[in-house]
C-alpha positions as CSV (number, residue, x, y, z in Angstrom):
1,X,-68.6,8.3,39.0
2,X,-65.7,6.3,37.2
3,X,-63.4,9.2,35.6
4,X,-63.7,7.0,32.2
5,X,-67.2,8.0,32.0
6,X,-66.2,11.9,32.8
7,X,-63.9,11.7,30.4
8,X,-66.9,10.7,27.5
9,X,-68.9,12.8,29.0
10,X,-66.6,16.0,28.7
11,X,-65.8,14.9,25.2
12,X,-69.5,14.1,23.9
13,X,-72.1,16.4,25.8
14,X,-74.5,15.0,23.7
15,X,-74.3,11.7,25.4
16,X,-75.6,13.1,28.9
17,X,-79.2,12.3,28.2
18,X,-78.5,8.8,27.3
19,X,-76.0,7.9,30.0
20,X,-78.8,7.5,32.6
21,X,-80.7,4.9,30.0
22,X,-77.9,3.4,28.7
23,X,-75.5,0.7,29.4
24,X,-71.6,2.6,29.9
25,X,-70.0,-0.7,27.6
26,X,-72.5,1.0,25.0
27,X,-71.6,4.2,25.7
28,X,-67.8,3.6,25.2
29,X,-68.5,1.8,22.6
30,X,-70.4,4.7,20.9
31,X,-67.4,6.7,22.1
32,X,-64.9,4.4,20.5
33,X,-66.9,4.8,17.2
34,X,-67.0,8.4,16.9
35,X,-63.6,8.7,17.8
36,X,-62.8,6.5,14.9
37,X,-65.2,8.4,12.5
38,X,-63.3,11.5,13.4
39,X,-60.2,9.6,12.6
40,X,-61.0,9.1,9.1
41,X,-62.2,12.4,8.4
42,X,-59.2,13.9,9.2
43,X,-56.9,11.7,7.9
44,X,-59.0,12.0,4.4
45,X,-58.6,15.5,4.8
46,X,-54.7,15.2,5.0
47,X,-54.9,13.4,2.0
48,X,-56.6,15.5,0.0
49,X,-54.2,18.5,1.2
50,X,-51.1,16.2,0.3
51,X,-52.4,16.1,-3.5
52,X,-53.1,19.9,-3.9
53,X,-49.4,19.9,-2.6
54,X,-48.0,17.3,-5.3
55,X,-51.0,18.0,-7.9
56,X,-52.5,14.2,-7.5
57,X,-55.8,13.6,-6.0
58,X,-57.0,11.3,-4.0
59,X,-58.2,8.3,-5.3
60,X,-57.6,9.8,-9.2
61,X,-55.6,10.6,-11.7
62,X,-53.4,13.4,-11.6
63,X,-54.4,16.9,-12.1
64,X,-51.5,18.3,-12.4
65,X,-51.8,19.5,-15.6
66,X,-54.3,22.1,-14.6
67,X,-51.3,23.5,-12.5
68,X,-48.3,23.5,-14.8
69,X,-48.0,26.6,-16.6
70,X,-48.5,26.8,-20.1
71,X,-44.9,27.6,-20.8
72,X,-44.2,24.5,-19.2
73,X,-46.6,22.5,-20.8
74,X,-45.1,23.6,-23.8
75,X,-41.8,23.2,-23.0
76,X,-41.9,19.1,-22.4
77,X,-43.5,18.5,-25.8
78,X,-40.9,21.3,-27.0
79,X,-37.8,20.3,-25.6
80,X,-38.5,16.3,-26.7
81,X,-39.4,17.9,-30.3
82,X,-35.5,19.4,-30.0
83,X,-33.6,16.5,-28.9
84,X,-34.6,14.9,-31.7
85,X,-34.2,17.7,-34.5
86,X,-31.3,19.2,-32.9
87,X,-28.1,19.9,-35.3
88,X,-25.0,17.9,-35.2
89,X,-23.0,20.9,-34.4
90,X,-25.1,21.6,-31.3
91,X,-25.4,20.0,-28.2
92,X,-28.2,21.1,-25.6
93,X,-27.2,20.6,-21.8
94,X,-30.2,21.3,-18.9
95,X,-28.4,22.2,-15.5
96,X,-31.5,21.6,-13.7
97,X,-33.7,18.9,-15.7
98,X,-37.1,20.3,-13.7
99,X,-36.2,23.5,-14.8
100,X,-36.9,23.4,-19.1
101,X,-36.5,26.5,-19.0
102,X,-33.2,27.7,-18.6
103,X,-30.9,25.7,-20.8
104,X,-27.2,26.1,-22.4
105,X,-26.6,25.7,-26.0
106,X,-22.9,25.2,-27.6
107,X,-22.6,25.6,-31.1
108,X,-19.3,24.4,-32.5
109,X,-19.4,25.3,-36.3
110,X,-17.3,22.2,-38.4
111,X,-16.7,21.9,-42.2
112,X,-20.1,19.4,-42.1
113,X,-21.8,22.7,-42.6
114,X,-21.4,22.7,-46.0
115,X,-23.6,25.6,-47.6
116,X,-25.8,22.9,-49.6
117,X,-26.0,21.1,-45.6
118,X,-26.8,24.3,-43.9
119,X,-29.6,25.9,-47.2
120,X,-31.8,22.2,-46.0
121,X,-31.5,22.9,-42.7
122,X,-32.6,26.4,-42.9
123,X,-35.4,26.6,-46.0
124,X,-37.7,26.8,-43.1
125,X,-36.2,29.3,-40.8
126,X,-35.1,30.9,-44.0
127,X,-38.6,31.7,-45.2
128,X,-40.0,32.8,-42.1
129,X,-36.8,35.8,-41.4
130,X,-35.6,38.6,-43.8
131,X,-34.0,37.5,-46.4
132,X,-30.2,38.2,-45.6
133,X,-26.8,38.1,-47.8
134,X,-25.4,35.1,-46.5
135,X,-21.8,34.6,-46.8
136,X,-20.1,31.1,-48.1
137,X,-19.5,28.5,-45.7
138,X,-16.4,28.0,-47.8
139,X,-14.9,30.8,-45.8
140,X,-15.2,29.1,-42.4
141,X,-14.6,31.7,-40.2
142,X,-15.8,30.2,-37.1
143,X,-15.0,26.6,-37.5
144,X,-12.8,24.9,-35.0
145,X,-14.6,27.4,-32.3
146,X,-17.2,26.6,-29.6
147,X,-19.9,28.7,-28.7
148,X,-21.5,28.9,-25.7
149,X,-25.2,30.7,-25.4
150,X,-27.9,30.4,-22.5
151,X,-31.1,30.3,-22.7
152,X,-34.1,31.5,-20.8
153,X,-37.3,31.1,-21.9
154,X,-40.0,33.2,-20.2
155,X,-42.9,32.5,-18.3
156,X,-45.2,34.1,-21.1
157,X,-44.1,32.4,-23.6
158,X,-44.9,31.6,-26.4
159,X,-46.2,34.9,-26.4
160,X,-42.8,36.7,-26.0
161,X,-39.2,34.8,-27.5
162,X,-37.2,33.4,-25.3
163,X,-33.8,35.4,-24.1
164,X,-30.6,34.1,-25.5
165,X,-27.5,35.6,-24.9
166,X,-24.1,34.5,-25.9
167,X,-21.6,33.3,-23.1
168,X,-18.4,33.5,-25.4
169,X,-16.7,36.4,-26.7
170,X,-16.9,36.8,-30.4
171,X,-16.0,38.9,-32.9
172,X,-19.0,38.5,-35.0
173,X,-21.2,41.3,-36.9
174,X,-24.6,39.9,-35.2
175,X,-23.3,38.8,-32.4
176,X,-21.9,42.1,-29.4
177,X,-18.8,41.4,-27.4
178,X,-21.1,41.6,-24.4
179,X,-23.5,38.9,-25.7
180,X,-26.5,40.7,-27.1
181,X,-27.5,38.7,-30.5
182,X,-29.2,40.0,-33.6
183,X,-31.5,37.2,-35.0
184,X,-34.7,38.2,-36.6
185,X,-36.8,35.7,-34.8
186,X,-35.9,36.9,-31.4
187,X,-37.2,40.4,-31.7
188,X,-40.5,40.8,-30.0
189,X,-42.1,43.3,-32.3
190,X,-41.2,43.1,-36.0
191,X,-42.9,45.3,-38.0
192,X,-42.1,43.0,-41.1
193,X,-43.5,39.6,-40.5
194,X,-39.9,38.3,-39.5
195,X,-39.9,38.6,-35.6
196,X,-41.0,35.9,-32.8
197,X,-44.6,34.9,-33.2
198,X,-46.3,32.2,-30.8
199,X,-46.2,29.3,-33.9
200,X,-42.5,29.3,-33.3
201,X,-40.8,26.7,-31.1
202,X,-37.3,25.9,-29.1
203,X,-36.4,24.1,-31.9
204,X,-36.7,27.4,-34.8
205,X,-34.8,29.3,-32.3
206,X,-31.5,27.0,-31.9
207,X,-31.5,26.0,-35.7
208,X,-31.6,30.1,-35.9
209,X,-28.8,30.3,-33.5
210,X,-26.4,27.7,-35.4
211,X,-27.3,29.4,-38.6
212,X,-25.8,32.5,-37.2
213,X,-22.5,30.7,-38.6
214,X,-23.3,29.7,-41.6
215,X,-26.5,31.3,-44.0
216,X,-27.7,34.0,-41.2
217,X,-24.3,35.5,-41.2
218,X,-25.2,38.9,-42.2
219,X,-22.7,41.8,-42.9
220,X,-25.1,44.0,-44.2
221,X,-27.6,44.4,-41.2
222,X,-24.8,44.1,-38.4
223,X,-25.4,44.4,-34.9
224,X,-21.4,44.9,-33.8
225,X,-20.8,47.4,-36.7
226,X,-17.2,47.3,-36.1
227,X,-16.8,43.5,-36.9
228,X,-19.2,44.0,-40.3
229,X,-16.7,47.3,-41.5
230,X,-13.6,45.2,-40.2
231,X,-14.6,42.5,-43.1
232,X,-15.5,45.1,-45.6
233,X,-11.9,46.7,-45.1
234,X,-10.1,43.7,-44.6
235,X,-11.4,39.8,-45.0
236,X,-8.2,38.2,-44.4
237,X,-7.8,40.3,-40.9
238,X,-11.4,39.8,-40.1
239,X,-10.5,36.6,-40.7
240,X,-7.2,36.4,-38.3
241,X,-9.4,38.4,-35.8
242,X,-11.9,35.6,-35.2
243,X,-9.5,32.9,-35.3
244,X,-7.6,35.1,-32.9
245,X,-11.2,35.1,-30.6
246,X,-11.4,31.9,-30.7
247,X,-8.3,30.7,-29.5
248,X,-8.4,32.9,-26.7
249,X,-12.3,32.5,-25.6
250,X,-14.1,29.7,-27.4
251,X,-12.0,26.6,-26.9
C-alpha cells in the first residue's frame, strides 16, 4: 500500500470502509478537506481567545466595557470632567496615563485667589462640608509655595474617597508634617452629612484640596494642633514659619 494512503488512513479511521469503494484522488481529496475544516476551527478558536485577552470579539464591537471596573469607568468620564474644571492654581500630571488612578496634584496658591475668586469656586464644595472659619486670603500665607499631593483612588470607589496625601512638608493646621490631610470630604464615615459620599467626584476632591489654602483653612478644627496654637499665639511668626517651610520644601 502507498504510505500516503497509511498516512489518511492512521489519521481518519473512519475512511477504512470507504477506501475499498472509493477512488484514493477522492480520498485525499476528502482528507485535504477535513484538514482544512479543522484549520479553521482552530484558527476561529484563537481568535476568539485573542479578544477575551484584549476585550474585542470577534467579528463585533468591543466588549470591553463589561470588563473595566467600575472605578475605571468612572474615572475616564471623571478625569475628562477635571481637566476641564480644574483651577488655575492646579495642575494635574498622570505618571502612567493607563493608570487614572494614581495621579499627582500641585497646588501653587497665587494672589488670583482672591477671597471673592476662591467663595465662587467653592459655594459648592462649601455647602456640602462643615461650615468652617475661614481665614482672609488677604493674609497669603501660602502663596509663592508649591504643593505637591498624590492621589490614589481606590478600587471601590466611589464607594470609599480616594487617598490623598501631601508630598510636601508644610506647616499647616489641616495639613500633618507627615502628610495626613484633614478635609471633610475625605473622611469615609461622617456622622454629620459632611464626609465622602458616592455623588462626589475627582473634581470636588481637588477643588477641596486647593481650597485648603484659601476658605477651608481652618484654625479652629486643626489636624496639626501645633500649627493652629502657633497662629493663635503669634500670626506674624506663624506667618515667618510657613514662609520659612516653603523656602526650604515647597519650591
Amino acid at each position: 500500500m502507498n504510505w500516503s494512503y497509511c498516512i489518511v488512513i492512521s489519521l481518519h479511521p473512519c475512511l477504512l470502509c470507504i477506501m475499498s469503494h472509493t477512488d484514493p484522488l477522492l480520498l485525499l481529496c476528502v482528507f485535504k478537506r477535513e484538514r482544512r475544516v479543522a484549520m479553521l476551527t482552530l484558527a476561529s478558536k484563537l481568535k476568539r481567545d485573542e479578544g477575551v485577552k484584549t476585550g474585542r470579539a470577534p467579528g463585533g464591537p468591543s466588549d470591553s466595557s463589561h470588563r473595566v471596573s467600575i472605578r475605571d469607568r468612572l474615572l475616564i468620564k471623571e478625569v475628562a470632567e477635571l481637566e476641564a474644571n480644574l483651577p488655575s492654581t492646579c495642575k494635574a500630571s498622570f505618571p502612567d496615563e493607563n493608570k487614572l488612578h494614581h495621579f499627582q496634584l500641585a497646588v501653587s496658591p497665587d494672589a488670583s485667589s482672591s477671597p471673592q475668586t476662591a467663595a465662587l469656586a467653592s459655594s459648592r464644595l462649601l455647602t456640602q462640608c462643615l461650615m468652617v472659619s475661614p481665614v482672609s486670603t488677604d493674609e497669603g500665607y501660602y502663596q509663592s509655595g508649591k504643593f505637591q499631593f498624590e492621589i490614589n483612588v481606590p478600587e471601590a470607589y466611589n464607594m470609599v474617597p480616594p487617598k490623598v496625601k501631601c508630598q510636601t512638608r508644610i506647616w499647616h493646621p489641616n495639613i500633618a508634617e507627615t502628610g495626613e490631610i484633614c478635609l471633610s470630604l475625605l473622611r469615609e464615615h461622617s456622622i454629620d452629612g459632611t464626609g465622602w459620599a458616592p455623588t462626589r467626584t475627582l473634581k470636588d476632591v481637588v477643588w477641596g484640596l486647593n481650597s485648603l489654602f484659601t476658605d477651608l483653612l481652618n484654625f479652629d478644627d486643626p489636624l496639626n494642633i501645633d500649627a493652629a496654637e502657633h497662629h493663635l499665639r503669634d500670626k506674624e511668626d506663624f506667618r515667618n514659619k510657613v514662609q520659612d517651610y516653603i523656602k526650604h520644601y515647597a519650591r
